[in-house]
N, C-alpha and C positions, 0 to 999 in steps of 0.2 A: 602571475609571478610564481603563485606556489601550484601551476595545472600541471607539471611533469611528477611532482612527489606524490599530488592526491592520486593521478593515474598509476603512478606505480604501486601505492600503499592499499588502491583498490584490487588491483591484480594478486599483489600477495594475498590479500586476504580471500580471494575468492579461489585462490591456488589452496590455501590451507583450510580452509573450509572441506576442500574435498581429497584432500592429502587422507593416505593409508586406506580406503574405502577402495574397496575389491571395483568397484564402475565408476570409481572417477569422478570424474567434469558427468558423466552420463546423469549423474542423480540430479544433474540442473535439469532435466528433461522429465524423469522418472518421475519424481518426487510433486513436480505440480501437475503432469499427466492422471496419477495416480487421483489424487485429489478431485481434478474435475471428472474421472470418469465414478469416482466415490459418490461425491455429490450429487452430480449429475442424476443416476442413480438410483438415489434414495428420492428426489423430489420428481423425477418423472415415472419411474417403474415403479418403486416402491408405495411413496406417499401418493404417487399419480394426481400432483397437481396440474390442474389447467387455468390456463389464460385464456377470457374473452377473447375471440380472434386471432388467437395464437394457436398454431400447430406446435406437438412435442417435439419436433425439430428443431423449431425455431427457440420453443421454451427450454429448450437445454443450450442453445446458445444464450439465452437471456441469463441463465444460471452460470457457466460458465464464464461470462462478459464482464458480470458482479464478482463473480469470484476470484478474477484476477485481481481487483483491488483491494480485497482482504485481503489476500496471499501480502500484499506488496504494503499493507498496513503492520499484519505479524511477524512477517521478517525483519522489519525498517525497527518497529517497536521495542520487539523483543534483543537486538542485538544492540541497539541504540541505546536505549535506557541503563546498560552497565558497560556503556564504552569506557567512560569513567570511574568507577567505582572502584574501588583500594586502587587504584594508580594514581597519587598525588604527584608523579613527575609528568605525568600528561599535561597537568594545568600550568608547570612551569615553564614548558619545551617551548624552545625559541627555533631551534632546527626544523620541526613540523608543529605549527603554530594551533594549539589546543581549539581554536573554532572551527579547523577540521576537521576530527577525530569524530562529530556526528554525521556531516556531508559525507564520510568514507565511510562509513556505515550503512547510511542507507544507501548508498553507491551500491557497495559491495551485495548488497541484499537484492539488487536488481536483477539478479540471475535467473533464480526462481520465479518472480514474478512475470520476467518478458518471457520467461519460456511459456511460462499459463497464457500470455497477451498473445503469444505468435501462434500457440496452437490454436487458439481461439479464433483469429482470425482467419487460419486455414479452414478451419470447422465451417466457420460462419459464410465461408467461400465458394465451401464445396456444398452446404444446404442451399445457399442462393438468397439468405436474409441481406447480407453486409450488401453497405453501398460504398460508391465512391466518395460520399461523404465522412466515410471514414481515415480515409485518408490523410485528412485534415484536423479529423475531432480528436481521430488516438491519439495523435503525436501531441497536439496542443493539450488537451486531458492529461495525458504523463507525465511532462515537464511540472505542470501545476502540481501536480501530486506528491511527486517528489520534490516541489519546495513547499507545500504543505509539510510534508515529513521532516523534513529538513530542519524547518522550523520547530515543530513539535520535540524531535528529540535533540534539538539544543536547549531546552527548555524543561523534558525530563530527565538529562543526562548528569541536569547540575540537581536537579531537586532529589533525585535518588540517592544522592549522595546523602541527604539529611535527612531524606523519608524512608530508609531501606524497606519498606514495608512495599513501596513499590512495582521492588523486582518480584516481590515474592506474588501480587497480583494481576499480573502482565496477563497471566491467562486468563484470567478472569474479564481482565478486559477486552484482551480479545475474543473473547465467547461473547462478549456485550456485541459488540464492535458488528459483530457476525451474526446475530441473533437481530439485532435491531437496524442492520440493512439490509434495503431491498434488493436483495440480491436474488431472491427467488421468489419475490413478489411484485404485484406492482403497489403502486400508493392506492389505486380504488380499489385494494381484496383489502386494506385494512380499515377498520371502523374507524367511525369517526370521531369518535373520543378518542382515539390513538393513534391519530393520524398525527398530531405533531409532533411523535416522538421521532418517525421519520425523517422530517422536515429539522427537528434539531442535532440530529445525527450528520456531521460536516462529512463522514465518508459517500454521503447519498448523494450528493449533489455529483464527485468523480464516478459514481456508477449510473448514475443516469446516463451521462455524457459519452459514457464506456459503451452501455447498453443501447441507446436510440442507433446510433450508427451501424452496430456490428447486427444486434437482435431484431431490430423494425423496420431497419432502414431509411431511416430518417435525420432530422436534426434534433439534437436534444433541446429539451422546451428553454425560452429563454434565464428561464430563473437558474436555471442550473448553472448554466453556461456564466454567468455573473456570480454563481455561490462559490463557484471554479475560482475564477480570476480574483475573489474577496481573498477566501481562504489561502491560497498558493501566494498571493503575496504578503497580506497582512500573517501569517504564519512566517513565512520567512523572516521579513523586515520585523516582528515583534521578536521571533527566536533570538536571531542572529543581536539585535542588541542587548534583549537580555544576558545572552551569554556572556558578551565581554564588558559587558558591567559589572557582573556579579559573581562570572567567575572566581576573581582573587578570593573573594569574601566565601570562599567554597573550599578553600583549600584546605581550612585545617579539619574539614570532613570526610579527606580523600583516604 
């Protein structure tokens, strides 16, 4: 009913995102290029970590793989979390109904992120890691992800409202976010006393899924693949009703 206005309300916004900037639409491309060749980087050249039976080939697409779903976490998060915030007429709008105002967010954030997903996959194409199992995991992994996200910022969109402390930690948690998955490790380089901090980390579970296909060539281990399908829905279906619960009772904090 409302897929023509979310589709257009994501295009404006990904129009003005790059509005007055000397390259445009280009810094959809630049900006997470930038990033994985950063990253990349610093854990192969510089820190020159290695992987058990992994070549630096492969371990810069395994870095890389991870990295797209931070990317697609700090975007989603960071613009998500004050969709709301001093706009008390957002919560009233009956023209574009305020339960979408976090789905067109992290919509809109998708630009960044599938440019790091697409490079990634050419990389991983042209090294000879990725399989044709990919094909299946990326798409199914994305969708999940971004109704994990979905869910997540209908749920910090209303509470920053009352916590403004929030916005002001958004980096912080994303330096958490990023620091505590496995995006440039695997689960057996970390000890075993801190091995479940991984494990309680819900981004780990979409970068396994991300990484077995494109980085090893394989399927990602069962667990993940169910920590997917938990998160991606129980995220959603909790977001999505808490919002329009508690919305009204949010109002007079906008």
């Amino acid at each position: 009913m409302y897929g023509g206005r979310l589709v257009h309300a994501v295009r404006h916004d990904v129009q003005q995102r790059y509005a007055g900037s000397y390259f445009g639409t280009a810094w959809a491309f630049l900006y997470p290029l930038s990033l994985l060749v950063f990253y990349a980087t610093i854990y192969v050249v510089i820190f020159k970590v290695r992987v058990p039976n992994i070549d630096p080939a492969t371990y810069t697409i395994l870095v890389m793989s991870g990295l797209t779903a931070i990317i697609m976490f700090s975007e989603s998060l960071s613009s998500g979390m004050s969709i709301i915030s001093g706009q008390r007429s957002l919560l009233m709008n009956t023209v574009f109904p305020a339960e979408l105002l976090p789905p067109r967010s992290v919509l809109a954030s998708q630009v960044p992120a599938l440019s790091a997903l697409i490079l990634t996959w050419i990389a991983a194409v042209f090294v000879g890691s990725a399989s044709w199992i990919s094909l299946v995991m990326i798409p199914f992994t994305w969708i999940l992800l971004i109704m994990f996200l979905m869910g997540l910022v209908w749920i910090t969109s209303l509470l920053a409202l009352v916590v403004r402390d929030l916005q002001q930690a958004v980096g912080i948690i994303n330096m958490a976010a990023m620091v505590l998955s496995p995006m440039a490790y695997t689960p057996e380089m970390v000890p075993p006393a801190l091995k479940f901090l991984v494990y309680c980390n819900p981004l780990s579970y979409f970068i396994f899924c991300l990484q077995a296909p494109l980085a090893l060539g394989d399927w990602p281990p069962l667990y993940a693949v169910l920590g997917c399908l938990f998160l991606g829905f129980a995220s959603f279906g909790i977001g999505l009703a808490f919002f329009k619960r508690a919305r009204f009772a949010f109002v007079d904090f906008a």
